[in-house]
C-alpha positions as a printed NumPy array, in Angstrom:
array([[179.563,  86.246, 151.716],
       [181.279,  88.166, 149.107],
       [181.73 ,  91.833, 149.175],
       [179.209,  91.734, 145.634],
       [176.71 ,  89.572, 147.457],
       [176.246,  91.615, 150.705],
       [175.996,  95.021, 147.847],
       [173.33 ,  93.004, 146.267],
       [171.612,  91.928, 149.071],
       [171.322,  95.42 , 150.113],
       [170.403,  97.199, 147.56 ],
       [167.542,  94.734, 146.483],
       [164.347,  96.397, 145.941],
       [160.862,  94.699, 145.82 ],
       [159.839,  94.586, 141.681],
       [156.237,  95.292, 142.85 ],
       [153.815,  95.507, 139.597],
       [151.997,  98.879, 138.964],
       [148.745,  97.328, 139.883],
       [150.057,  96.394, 143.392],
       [152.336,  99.728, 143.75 ],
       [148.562, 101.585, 143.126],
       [146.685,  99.598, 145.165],
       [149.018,  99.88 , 148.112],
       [149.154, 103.821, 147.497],
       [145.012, 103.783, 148.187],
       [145.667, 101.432, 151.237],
       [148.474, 103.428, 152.674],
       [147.989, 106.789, 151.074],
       [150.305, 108.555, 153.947],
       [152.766, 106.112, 153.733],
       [151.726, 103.801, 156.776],
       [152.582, 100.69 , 155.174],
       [154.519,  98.099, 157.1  ],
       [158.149,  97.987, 156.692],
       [159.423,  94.227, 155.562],
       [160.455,  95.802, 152.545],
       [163.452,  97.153, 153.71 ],
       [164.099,  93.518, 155.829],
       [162.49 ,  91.325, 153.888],
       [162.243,  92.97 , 150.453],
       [161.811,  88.979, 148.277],
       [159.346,  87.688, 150.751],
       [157.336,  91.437, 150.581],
       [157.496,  91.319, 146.622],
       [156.019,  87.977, 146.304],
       [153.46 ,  88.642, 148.932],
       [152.266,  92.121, 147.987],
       [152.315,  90.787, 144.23 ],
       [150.376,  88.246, 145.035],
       [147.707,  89.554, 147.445],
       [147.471,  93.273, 146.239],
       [147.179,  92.468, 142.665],
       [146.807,  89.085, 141.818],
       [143.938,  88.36 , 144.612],
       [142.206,  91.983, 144.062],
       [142.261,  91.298, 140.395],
       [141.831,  88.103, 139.662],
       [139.47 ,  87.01 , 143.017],
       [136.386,  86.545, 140.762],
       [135.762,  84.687, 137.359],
       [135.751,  86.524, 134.052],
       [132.698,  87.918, 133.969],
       [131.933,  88.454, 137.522],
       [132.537,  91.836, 139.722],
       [135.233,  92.082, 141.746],
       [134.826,  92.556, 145.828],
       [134.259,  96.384, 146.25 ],
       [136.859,  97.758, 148.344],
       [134.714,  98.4  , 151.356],
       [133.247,  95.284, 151.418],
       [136.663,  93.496, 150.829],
       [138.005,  95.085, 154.187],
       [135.25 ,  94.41 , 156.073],
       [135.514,  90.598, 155.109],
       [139.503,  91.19 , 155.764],
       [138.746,  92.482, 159.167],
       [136.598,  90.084, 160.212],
       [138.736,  87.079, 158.825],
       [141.451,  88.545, 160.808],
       [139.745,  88.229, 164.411],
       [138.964,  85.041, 163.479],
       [142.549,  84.372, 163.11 ],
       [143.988,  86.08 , 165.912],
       [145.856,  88.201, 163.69 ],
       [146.166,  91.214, 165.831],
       [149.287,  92.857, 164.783],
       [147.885,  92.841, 161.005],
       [144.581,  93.853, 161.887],
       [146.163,  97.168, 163.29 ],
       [147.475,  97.937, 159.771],
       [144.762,  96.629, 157.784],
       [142.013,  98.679, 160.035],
       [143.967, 101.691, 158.828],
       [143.621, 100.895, 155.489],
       [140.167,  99.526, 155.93 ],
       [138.857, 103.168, 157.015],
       [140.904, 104.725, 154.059],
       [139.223, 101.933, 151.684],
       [135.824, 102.902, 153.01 ],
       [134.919, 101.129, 155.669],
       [132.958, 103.679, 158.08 ],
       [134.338, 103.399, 162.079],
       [130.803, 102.195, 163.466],
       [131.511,  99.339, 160.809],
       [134.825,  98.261, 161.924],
       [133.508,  98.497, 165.532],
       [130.335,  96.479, 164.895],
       [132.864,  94.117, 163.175],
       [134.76 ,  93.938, 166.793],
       [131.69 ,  93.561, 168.684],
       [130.026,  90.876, 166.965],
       [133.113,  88.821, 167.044],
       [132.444,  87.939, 170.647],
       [129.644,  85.97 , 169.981],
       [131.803,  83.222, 167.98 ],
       [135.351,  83.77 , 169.395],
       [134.518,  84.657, 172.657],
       [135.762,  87.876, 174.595],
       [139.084,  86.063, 175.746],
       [140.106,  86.549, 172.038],
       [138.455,  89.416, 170.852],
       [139.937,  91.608, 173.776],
       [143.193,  92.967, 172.381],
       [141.153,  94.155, 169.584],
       [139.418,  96.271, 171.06 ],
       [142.535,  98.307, 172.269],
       [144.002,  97.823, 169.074],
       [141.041,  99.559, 167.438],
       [140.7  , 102.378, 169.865],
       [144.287, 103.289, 169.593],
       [143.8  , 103.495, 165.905],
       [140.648, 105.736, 166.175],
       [142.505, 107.572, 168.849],
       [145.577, 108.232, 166.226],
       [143.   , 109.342, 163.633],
       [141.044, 111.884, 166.211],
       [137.854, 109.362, 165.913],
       [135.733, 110.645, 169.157],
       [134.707, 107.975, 171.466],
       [132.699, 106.487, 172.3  ],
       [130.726, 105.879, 168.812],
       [126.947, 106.558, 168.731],
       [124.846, 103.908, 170.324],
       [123.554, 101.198, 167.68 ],
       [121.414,  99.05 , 170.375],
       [117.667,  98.421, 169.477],
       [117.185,  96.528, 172.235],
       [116.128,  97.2  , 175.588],
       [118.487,  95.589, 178.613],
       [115.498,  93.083, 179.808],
       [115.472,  89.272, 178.397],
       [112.184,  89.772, 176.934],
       [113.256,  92.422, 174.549],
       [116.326,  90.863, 173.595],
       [115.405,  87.55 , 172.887],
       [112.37 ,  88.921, 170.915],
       [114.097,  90.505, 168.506],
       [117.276,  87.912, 168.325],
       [114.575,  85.121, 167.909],
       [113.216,  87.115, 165.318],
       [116.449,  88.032, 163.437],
       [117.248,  84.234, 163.406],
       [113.845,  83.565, 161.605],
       [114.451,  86.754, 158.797],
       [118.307,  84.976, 158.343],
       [117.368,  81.212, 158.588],
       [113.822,  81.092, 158.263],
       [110.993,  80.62 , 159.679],
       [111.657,  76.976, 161.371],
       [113.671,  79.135, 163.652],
       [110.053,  80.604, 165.613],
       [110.299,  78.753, 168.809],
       [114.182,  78.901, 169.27 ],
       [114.682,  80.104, 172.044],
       [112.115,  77.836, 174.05 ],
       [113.754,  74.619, 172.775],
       [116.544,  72.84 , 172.441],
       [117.869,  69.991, 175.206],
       [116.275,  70.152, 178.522],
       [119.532,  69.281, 180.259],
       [121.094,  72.418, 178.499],
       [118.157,  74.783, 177.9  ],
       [119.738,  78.231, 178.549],
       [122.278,  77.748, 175.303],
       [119.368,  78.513, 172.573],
       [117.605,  80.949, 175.175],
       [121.431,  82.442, 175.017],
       [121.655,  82.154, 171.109],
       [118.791,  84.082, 170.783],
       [119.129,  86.488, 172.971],
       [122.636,  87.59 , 172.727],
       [124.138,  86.385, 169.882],
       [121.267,  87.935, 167.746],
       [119.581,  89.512, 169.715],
       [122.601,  91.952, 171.465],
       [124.304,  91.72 , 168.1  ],
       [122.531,  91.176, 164.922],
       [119.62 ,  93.777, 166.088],
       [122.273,  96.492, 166.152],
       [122.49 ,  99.503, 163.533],
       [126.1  , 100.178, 161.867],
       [125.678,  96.746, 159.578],
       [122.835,  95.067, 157.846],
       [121.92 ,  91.305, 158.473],
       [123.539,  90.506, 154.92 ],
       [126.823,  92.139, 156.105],
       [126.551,  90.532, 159.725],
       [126.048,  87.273, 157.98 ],
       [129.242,  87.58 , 155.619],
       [131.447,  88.942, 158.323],
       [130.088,  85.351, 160.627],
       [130.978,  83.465, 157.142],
       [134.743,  85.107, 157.931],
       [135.071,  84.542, 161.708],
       [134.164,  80.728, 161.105],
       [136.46 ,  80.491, 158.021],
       [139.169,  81.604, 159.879],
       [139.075,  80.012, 163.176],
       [138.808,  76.71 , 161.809],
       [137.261,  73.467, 162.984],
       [133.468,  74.596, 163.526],
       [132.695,  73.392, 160.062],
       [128.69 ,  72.287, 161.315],
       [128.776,  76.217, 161.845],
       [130.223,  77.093, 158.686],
       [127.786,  75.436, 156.586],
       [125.37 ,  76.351, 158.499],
       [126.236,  80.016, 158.227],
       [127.099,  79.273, 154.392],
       [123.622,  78.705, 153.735],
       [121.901,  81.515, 155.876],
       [124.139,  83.734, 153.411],
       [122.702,  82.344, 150.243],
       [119.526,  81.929, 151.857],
       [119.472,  85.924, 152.217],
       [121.008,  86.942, 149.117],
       [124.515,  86.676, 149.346],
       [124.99 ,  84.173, 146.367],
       [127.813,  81.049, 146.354],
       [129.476,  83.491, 143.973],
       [129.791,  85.883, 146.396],
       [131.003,  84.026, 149.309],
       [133.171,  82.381, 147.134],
       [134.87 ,  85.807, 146.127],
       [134.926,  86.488, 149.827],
       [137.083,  83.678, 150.64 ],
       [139.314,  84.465, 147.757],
       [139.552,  87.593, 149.67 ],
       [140.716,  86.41 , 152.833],
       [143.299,  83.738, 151.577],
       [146.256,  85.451, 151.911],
       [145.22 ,  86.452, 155.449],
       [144.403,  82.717, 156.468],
       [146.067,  80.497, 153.977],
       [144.9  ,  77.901, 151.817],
       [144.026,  75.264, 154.14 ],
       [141.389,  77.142, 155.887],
       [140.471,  78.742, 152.389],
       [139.456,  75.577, 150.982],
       [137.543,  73.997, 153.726],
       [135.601,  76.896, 153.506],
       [134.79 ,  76.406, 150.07 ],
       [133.886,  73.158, 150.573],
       [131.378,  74.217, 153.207],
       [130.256,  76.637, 150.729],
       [129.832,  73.443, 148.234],
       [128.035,  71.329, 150.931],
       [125.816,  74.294, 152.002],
       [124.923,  75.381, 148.048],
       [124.35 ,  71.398, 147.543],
       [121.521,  70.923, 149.779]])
């Protein structure tokens, strides 16, 4: 390497466009944001380009709204446990609070997540997202959000009824069918994953719905799920044009493979 190369190589700063310098000012407005500029400074111009301008301003088609910024992070958070994408869901819960995502939010986000990844993968996040609370003097524990009692009865009560207001009401029953040689799994369904999680305060069902949109999205291969889910999100008012902006969202988080089977689910689920 020439003694003009290595100069060059050093001194290379990221030609980031004013759109994506601003939008990264709002994300990191104490100047938290990561540091590959100064090892990777062509990759982090492309990528920051790209995702912080290009995705925030063009995610939508003319005419349509853009993602508000809280809602946009919430989707980002969620897409990100679905991907096991610890390290950047450190930085992006940061930014998510400073974007306006509330803490009982990004905690409900966490929570819910065990339900479809399971607690073997959700775990580190929840360290992750104390110690960020914890930097940012955010007391815990948060303030309860259960509307359930402990008991069975209560829980899958509610869950079976939260499945019915999402999916409709061919879901009254639920919980007392299914295959007799695995009966527990839709007494489960009902009462945890809706009824220990979907009956909590912090989010609404539309938001709970959108964020399970993101954790199937991300993880890949549950694509019964995914349309499934797909269509309890249009089915409660969050429109194909909506999820559709959602997973415009989350692509640079997850790529375009898992991006566009999850528009095709969105297809298949809008089809039927």
């Amino acid at each position: 390497m020439t003694e003009e190369q290595a100069e060059s190589r050093e001194s290379y700063t990221p030609r980031l466009t004013a759109a994506a310098r601003e939008y990264l000012g709002r994300m990191f407005p104490d100047g938290g944001a990561p540091m590959l500029s100064q090892t990777d400074p062509e990759f982090t111009e492309r990528f920051d380009n790209f995702a912080f301008d290009e995705v925030i301003n063009g995610g939508a088609p003319e005419g349509e709204e853009p993602l508000d910024n809280r809602t946009r992070f919430m989707a980002i958070l969620a897409t990100l446990l679905g991907c096991q994408g610890v390290d950047q869901f450190r930085v992006m819960l940061g930014a998510a609070l400073d974007m306006g995502v509330k803490p009982v939010e990004a905690k409900e986000i966490v929570y819910q997540a065990v339900a479809y990844l399971g607690i073997g993968r959700v775990f580190p996040f929840f360290d992750v997202t104390n110690e960020v609370f914890a930097a940012r003097a955010i007391a815990l524990p948060l303030e309860n959000q259960a509307t359930t009692e402990p008991e069975f009865a209560s829980r899958v009560a509610a869950g079976e009824q939260a499945q019915v207001d999402i999916f409709g009401e061919g879901m009254k029953g639920f919980a007392a069918s299914g295959n007799p040689e695995y009966p527990q799994i839709n007494r489960w369904l009902a009462a945890n994953c809706f009824g220990d999680y979907y009956t909590r305060g912090g989010l609404g069902l539309r938001e709970r719905e959108m964020i399970t949109y993101c954790y199937l999205a991300a993880q890949g291969g549950v694509e019964p799920q995914l349309i499934a889910h797909a269509k309890a999100n249009m089915r409660i008012g969050n429109s194909k044009a909506f999820l559709l902006k959602v997973a415009s969202a989350c692509l640079p988080f997850i790529g375009y493979p898992r991006t566009l089977n999850a528009i095709r689910c969105i297809e298949t689920a809008s089809a039927d």
